[in-house]
C-alpha positions as CSV (number, residue, x, y, z in Angstrom):
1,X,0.0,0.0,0.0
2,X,3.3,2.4,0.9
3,X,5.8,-0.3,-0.1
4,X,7.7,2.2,-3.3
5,X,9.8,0.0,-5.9
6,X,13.3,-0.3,-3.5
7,X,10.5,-2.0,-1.0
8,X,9.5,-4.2,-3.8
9,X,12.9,-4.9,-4.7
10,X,14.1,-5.4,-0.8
11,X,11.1,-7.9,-0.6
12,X,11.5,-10.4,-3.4
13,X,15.4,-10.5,-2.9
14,X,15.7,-10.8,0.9
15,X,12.2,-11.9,2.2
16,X,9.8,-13.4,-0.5
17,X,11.0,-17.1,0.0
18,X,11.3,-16.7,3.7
19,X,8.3,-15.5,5.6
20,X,5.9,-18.5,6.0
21,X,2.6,-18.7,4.8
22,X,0.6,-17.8,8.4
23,X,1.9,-14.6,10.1
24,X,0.7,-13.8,14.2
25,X,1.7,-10.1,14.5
26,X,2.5,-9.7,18.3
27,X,3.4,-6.4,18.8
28,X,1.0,-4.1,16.7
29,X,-0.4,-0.6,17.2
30,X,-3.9,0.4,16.5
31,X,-5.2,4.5,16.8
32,X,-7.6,6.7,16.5
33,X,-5.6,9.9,14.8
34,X,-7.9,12.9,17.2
35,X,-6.3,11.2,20.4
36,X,-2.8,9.9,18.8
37,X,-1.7,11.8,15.4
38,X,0.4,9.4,14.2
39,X,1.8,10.6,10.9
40,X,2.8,7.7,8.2
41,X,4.7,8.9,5.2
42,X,2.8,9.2,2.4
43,X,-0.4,7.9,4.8
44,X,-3.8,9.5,4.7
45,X,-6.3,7.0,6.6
46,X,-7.9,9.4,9.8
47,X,-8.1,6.4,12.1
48,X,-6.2,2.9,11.6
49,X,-8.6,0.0,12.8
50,X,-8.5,-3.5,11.2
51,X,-9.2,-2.6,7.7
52,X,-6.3,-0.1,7.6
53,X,-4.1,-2.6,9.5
54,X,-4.7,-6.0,7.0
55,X,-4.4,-3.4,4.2
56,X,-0.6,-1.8,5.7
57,X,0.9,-5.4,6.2
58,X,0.3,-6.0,2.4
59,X,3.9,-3.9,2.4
60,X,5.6,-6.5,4.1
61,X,4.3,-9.9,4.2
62,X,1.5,-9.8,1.1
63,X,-0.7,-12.8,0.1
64,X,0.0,-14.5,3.7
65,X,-3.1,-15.5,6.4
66,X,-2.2,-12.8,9.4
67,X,-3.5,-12.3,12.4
68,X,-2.6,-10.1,15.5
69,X,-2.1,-8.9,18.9
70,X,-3.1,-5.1,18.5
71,X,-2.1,-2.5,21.3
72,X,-3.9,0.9,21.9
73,X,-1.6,3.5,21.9
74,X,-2.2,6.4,24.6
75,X,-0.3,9.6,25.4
76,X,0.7,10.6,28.9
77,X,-0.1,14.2,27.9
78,X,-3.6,13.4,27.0
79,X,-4.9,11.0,29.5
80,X,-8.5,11.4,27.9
81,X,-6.4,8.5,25.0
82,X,-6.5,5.7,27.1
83,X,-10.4,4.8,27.5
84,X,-11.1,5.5,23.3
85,X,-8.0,3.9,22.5
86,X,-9.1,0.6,25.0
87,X,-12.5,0.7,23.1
88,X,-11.1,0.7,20.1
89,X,-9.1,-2.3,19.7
90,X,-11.8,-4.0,21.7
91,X,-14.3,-2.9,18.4
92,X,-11.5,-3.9,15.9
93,X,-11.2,-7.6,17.0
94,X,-15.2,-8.5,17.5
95,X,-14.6,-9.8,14.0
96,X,-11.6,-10.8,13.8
97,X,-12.0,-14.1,16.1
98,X,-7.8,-15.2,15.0
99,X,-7.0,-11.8,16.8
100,X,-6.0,-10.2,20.0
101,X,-5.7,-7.4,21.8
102,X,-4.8,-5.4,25.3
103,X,-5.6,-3.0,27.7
104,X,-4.1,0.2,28.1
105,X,-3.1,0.4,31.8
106,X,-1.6,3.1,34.4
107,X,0.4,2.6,37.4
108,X,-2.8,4.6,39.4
109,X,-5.3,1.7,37.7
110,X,-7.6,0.3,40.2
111,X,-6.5,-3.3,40.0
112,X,-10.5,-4.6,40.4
113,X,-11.3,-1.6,38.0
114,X,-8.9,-3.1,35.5
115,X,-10.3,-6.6,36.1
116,X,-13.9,-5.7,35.6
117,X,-12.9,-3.6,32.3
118,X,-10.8,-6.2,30.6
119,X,-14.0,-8.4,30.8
120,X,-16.2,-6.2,29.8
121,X,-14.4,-5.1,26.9
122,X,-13.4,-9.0,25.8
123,X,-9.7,-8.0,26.2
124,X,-7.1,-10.6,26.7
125,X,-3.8,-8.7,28.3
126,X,-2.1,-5.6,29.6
127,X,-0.1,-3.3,28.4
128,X,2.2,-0.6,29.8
129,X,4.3,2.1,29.3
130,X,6.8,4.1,30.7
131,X,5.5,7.2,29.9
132,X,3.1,7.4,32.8
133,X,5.1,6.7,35.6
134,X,5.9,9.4,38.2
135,X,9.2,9.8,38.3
136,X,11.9,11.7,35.8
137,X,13.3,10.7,33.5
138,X,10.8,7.8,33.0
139,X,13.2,6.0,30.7
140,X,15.3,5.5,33.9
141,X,11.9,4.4,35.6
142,X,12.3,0.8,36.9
143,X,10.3,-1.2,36.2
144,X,6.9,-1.0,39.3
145,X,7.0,2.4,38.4
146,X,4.6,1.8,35.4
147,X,4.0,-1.9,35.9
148,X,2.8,-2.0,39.4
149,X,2.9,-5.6,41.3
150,X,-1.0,-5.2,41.6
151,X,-2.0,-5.3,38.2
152,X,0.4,-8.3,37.4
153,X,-1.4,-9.8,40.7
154,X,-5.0,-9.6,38.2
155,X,-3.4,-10.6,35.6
156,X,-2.1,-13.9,37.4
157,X,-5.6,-14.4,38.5
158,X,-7.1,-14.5,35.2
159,X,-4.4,-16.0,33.1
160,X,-3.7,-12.7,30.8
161,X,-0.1,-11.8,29.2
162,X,1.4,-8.3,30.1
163,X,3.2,-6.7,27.3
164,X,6.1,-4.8,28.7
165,X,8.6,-2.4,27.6
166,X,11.0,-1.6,29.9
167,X,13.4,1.4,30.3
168,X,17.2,1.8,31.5
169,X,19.8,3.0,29.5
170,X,21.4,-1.4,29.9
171,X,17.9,-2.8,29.0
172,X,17.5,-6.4,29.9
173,X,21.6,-6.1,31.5
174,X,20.4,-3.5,34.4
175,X,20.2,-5.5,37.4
176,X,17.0,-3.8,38.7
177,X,14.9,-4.6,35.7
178,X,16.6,-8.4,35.7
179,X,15.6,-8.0,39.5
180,X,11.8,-7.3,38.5
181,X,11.0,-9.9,35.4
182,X,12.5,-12.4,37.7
183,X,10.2,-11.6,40.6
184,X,7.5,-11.3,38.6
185,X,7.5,-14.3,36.0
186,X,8.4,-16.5,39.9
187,X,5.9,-15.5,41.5
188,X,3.2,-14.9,39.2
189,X,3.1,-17.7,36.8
190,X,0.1,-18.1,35.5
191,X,0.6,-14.2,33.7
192,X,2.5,-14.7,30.7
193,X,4.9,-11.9,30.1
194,X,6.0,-10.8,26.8
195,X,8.9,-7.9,26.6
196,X,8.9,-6.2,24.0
197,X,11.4,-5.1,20.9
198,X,13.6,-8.9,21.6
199,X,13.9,-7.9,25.2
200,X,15.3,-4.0,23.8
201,X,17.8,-5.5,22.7
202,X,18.8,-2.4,20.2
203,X,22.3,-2.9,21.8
204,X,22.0,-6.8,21.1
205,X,25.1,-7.0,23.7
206,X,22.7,-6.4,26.0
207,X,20.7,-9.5,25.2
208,X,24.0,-11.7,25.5
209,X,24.8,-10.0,29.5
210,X,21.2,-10.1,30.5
211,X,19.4,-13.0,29.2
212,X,21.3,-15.9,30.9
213,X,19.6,-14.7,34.3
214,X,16.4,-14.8,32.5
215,X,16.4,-19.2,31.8
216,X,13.6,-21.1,32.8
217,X,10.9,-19.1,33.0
218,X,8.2,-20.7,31.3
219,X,6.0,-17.8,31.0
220,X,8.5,-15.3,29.7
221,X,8.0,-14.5,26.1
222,X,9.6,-11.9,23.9
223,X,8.3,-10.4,20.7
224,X,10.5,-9.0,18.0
225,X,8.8,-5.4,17.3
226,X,10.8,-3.5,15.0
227,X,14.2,-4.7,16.8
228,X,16.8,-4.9,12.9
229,X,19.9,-6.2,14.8
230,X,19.8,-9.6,14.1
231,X,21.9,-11.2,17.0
232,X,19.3,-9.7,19.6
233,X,17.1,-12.3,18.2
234,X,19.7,-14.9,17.7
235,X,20.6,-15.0,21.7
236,X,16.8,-15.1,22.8
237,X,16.8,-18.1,20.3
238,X,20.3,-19.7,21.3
239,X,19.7,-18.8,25.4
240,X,16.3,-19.2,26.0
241,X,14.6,-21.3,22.9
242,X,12.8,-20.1,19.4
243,X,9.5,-21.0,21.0
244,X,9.7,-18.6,22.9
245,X,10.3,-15.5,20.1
246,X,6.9,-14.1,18.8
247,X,7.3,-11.6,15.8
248,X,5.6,-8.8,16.0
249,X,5.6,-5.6,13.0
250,X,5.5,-2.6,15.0
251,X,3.0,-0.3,13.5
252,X,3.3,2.3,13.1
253,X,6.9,2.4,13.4
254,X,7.5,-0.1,10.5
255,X,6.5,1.8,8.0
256,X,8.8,4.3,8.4
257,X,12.2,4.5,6.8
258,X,15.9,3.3,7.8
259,X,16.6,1.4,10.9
260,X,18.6,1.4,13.9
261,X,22.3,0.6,14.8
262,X,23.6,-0.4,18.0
263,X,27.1,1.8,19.0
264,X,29.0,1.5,21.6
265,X,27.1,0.8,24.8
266,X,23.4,2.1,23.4
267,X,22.2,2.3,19.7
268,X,20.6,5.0,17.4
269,X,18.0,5.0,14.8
270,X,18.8,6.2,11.0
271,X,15.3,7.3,9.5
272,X,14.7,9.3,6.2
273,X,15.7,12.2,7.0
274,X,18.5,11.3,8.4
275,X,21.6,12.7,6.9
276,X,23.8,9.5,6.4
277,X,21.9,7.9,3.0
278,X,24.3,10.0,0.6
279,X,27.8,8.6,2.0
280,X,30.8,7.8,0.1
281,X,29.2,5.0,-2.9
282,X,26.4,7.0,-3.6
283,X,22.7,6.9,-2.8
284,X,21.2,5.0,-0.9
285,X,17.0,4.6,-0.6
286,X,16.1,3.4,2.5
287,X,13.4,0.8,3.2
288,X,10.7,0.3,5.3
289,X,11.7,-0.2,9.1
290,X,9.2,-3.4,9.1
291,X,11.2,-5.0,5.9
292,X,14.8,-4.5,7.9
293,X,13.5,-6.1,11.0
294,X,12.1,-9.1,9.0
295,X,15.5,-9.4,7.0
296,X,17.2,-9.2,10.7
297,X,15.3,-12.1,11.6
298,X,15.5,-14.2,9.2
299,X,19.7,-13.6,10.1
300,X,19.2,-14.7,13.3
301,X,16.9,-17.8,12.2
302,X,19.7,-18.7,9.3
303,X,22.7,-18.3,11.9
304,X,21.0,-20.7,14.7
305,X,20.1,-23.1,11.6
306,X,16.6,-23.5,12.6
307,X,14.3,-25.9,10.2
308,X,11.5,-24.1,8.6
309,X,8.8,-25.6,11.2
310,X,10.9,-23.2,14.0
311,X,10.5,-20.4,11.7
312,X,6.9,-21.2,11.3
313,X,7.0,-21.1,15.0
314,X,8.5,-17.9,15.6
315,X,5.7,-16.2,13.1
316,X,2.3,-17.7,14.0
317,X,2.8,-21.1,16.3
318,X,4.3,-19.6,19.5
319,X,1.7,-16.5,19.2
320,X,-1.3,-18.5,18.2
321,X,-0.1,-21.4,21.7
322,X,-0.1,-18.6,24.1
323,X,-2.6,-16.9,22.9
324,X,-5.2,-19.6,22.8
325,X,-5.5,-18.8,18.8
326,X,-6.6,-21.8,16.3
């Protein structure tokens, strides 16, 4: 739908004969543009439901069965996002019975409040953000700051999955949030937690210090979202086990342009407008973000020499397992 002819290009050299048939998008976004404005390139649709969404992923994986795990997006400077936004996947996926979605929470959520809303809305999960805790910077918020023990407590009790994103400049190496995805996957095991981005691993050396505290938790999970450095998949594959990898697209985010690099201890992200696409051999036109990350993984899948069953794992059978999906 946005894919231009480098896309097109990109997708039949590096991708065509590699993404399986069935793709379960774990990490997806889902808006209505008067609470978030998201602005696609090149993108006019006012709100981006289910329609939009099928239509979008045409650019990356077309003629394949796909199904998803859509997130509401909400802003921390417009609280008056959550509720819509909640609603809104909840109306996007009464259709849709292959697809899923979550519940935008707070860390000031009434954990019964949350319970009773879930329900009522047909929800299956949480998700959080770092945005709305209360202390500054919140990307050095730890991890209760805006994923409170309470709300993982509900989502124990009823046998949801909490997406989670977490902040800290190491990622999944900082000893606090190792601290807190232990303590929570122990003693909460009937919640399913899924973090986000291959654990942030944009600074996959993070991945390789962090995850070997991180075996043997059955019901820790990590989707791929927009992560293009392949080796941060590779060590959630080679440390913890492919079944345990979900891919997930990342809209919006994936159909922008570039990608990100990990440098020294952190990483950066190359979009566009970036100035660094007219260096040295000439022009380069970058692709989308979502066709990068899908080359990354296939890296990773190539490098740990996993049979084409494992792939189909890591695209719709590990997704479609937890998620109770048929």
């Amino acid at each position: 739908m946005l894919a231009q002819e480098q896309d097109r290009i990109f997708y039949e050299r590096e991708l065509a004969s590699f993404i399986p048939d069935r793709v379960f998008d774990a990490h997806t976004h889902l808006w209505i543009n008067k609470f978030v404005p998201f602005n696609i390139p090149g993108y006019s649709a006012d709100d981006v439901g289910y329609e939009q969404y099928m239509a979008l992923m045409e650019d990356l994986h077309p003629g394949r069965r796909v199904a998803a795990l859509f997130i509401p997006f909400a802003e921390a400077e417009n609280p008056d996002s959550i509720a819509p936004g909640n609603e809104w996947v909840s109306r996007q996926i009464a259709d849709a019975p292959d697809c899923r979605a979550s519940f935008f929470i707070t860390p000031r959520d009434d954990p019964e409040w949350v319970r009773q809303e879930v329900r009522r809305l047909g929800l299956h999960g949480l998700k959080c953000y770092h945005t709305f805790a209360d202390v500054s910077p919140t990307w050095d918020a730890q991890i209760p700051d805006f994923l409170p023990e309470s709300l993982v407590k509900v989502a124990d009790e009823e046998g949801w999955f909490i997406t989670l994103h977490m902040v800290r400049a190491r990622a999944v190496a900082d000893p606090e949030n190792i601290h807190w995805i232990q303590h929570y996957c122990r003693s909460y095991p009937n919640m399913n937690l899924i973090l986000a981005h291959s654990a942030r691993g944009f600074q996959p050396a993070h991945n390789l210090e962090g995850l070997p505290k991180l075996i043997g938790f059955d019901n820790l999970y990590f989707d791929t979202s927009a992560n293009c450095e392949p080796i941060a998949h590779q060590a959630i594959i080679r440390i913890i086990g492919h079944d345990k990898l979900l891919y997930g697209s990342d809209l919006p985010v994936c159909h922008e342009r570039g990608r990100h690099l990990s440098a020294a201890d952190s990483f950066l992200w190359l979009y566009h407008d970036t100035p660094v696409w007219g260096e040295k051999q000439g022009k380069i036109d970058p692709v989308l973000i979502g066709l990068e990350h899908l080359r990354s993984i296939k890296w990773a899948c190539w490098s740990e020499q996993l049979s084409d069953s494992q792939v189909e794992d890591i695209f719709w059978n590990n997704a479609a397992r937890m998620l109770g999906v048929t």
